[in-house]
Backbone as CSV, one residue per row, in Angstrom:
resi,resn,N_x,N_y,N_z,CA_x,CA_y,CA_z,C_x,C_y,C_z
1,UNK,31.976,-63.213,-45.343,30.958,-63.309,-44.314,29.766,-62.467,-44.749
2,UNK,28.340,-62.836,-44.779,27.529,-62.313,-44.944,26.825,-62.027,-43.533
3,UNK,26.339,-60.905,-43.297,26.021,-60.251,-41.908,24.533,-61.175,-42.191
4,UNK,23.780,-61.126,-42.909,22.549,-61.962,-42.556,22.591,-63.117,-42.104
5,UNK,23.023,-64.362,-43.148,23.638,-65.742,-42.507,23.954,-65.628,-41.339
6,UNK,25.214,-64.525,-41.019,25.771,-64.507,-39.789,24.395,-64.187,-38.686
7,UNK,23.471,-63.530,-38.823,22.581,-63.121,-37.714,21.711,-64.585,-37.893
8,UNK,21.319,-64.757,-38.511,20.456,-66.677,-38.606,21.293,-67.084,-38.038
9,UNK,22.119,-67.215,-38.387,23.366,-68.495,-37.830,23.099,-68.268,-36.141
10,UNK,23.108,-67.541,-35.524,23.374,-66.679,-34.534,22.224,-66.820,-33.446
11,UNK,21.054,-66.553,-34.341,19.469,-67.145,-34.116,19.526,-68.521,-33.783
12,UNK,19.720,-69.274,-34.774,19.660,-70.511,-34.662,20.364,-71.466,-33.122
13,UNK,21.463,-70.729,-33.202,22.511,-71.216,-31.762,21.290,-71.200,-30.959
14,UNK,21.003,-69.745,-30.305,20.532,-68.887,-29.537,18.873,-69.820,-28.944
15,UNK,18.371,-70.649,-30.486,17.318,-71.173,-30.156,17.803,-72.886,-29.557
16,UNK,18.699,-73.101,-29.906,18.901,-74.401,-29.494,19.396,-74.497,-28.407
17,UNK,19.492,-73.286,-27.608,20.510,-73.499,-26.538,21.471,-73.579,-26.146
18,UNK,22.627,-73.065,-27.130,23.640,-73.426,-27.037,24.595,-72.088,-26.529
19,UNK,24.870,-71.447,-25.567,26.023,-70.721,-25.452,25.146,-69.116,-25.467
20,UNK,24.264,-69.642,-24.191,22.848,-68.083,-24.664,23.830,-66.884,-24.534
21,UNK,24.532,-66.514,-23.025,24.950,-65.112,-22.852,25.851,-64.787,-24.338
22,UNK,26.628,-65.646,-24.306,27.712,-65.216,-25.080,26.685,-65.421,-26.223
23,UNK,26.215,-65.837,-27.323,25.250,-65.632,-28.096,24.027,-64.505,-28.426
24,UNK,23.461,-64.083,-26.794,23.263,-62.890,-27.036,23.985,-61.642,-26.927
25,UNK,25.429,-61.582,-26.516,26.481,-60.909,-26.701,26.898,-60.567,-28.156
26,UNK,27.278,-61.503,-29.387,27.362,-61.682,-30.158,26.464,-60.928,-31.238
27,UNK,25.317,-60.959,-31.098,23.853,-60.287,-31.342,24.275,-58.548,-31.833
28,UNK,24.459,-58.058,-30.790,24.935,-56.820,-30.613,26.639,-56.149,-31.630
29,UNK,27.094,-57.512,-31.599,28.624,-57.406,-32.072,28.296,-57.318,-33.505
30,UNK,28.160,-58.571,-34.047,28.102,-58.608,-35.334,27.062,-57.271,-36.133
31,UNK,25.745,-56.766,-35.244,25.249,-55.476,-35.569,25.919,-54.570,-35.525
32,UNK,27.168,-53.718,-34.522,28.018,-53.251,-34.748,28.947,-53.020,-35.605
33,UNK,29.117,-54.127,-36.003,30.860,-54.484,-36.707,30.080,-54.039,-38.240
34,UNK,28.806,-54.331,-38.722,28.143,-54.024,-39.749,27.950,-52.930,-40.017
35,UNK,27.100,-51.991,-39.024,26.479,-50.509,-39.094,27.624,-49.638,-38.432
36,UNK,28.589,-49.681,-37.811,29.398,-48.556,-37.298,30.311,-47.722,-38.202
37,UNK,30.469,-48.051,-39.303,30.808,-47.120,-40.330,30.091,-46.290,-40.817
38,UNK,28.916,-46.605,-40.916,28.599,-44.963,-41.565,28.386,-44.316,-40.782
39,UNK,27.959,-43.884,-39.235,28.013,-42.913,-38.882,29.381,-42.136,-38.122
40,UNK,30.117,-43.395,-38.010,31.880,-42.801,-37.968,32.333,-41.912,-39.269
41,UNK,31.519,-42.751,-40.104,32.444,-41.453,-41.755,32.000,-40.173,-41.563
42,UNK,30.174,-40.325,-41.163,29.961,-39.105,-41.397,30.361,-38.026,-40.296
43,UNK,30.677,-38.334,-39.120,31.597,-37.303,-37.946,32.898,-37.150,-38.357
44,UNK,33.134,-38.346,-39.183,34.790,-38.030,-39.217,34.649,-36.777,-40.165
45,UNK,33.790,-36.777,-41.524,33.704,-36.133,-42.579,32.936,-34.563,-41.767
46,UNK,32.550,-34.542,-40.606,31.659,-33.060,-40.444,32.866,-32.530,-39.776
47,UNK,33.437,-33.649,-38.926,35.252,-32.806,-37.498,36.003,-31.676,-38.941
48,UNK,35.852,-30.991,-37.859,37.133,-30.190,-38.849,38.230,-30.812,-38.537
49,UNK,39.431,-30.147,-40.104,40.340,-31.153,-40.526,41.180,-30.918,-39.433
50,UNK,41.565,-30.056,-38.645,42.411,-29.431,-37.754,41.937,-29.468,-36.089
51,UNK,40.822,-29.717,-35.819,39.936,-30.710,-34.694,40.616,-31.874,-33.813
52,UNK,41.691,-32.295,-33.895,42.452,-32.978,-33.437,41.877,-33.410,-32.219
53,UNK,41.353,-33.182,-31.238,40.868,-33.665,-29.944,39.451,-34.599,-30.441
54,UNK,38.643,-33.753,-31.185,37.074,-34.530,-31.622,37.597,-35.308,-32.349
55,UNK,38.574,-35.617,-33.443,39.101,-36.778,-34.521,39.550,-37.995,-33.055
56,UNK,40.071,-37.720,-31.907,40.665,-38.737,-30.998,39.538,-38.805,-30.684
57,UNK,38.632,-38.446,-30.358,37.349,-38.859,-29.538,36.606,-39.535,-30.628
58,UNK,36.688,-39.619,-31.711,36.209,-39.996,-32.591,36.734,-41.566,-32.411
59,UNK,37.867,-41.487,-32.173,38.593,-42.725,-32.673,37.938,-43.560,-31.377
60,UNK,38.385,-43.548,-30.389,38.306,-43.916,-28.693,36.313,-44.282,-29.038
61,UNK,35.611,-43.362,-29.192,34.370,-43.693,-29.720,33.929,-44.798,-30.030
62,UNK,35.007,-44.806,-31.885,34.445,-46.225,-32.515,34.587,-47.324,-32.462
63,UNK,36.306,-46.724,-32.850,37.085,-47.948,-32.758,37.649,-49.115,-31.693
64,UNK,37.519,-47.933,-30.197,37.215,-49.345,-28.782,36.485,-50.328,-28.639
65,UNK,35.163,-49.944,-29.184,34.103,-50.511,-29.477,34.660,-51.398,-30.330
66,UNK,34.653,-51.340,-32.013,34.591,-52.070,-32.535,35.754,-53.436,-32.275
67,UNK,36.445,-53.161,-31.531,37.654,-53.763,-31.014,36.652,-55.157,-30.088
68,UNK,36.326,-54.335,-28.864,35.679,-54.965,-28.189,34.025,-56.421,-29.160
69,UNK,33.472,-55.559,-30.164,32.751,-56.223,-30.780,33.410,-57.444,-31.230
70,UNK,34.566,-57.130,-32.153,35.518,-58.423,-32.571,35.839,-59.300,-31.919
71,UNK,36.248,-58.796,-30.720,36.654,-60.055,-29.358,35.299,-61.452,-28.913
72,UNK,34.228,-60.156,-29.283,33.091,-61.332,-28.560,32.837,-61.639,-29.702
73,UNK,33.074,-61.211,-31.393,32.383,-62.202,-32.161,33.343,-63.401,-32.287
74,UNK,35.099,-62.851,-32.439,35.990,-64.128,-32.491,35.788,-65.112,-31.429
75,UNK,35.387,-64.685,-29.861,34.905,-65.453,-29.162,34.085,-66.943,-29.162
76,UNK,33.133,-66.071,-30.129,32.085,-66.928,-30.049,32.504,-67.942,-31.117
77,UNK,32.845,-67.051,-32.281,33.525,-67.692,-33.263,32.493,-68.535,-34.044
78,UNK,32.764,-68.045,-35.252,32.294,-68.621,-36.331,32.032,-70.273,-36.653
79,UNK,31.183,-71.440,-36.878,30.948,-72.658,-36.587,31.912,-72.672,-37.818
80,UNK,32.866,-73.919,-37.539,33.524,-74.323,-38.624,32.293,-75.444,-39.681
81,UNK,32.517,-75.583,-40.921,31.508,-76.600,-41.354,31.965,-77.598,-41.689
82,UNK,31.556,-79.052,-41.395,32.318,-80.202,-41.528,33.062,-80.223,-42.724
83,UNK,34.025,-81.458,-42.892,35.055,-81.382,-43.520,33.904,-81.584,-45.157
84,UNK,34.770,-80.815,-46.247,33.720,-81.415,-47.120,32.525,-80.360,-47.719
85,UNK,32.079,-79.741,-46.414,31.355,-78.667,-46.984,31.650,-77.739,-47.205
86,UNK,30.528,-76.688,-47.581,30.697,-75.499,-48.125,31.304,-74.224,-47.288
């Protein structure tokens, strides 16, 4: 999956009308699911190693989220491409 395609792709729905909320839901997800690692590494990498409460808050933080992002992008779900193509 390329996150650009994926945001055109995404655009494109969005202009034709097709499935706006959940499309602009999606918007937000797939930006997530892209950029939420690096600033999770870098808290995970500043928590001290022995921090145990900020490492769970860490987690509850990202990873709910990114949970939740997945749901609305599998949701929306990726256009299959006719039989044949690419």
């Amino acid at each position: 999956m390329n996150g650009a395609n994926e945001l055109h792709r995404l655009s494109e729905a969005c202009r034709q009308g097709r499935s706006g909320g959940l499309t602009t839901a999606a918007h937000p997800a797939v930006v997530w699911l892209l950029v939420s690692w690096w600033p999770q590494d870098n808290f995970y990498r500043l928590a001290a190693k022995h921090a145990w409460e900020r490492r769970a808050a860490l987690v509850y933080a990202f990873n709910v989220p990114l949970m939740v992002a997945a749901a609305v992008y599998v949701t929306r779900g990726p256009e299959r491409s006719p039989a044949g193509g690419p």
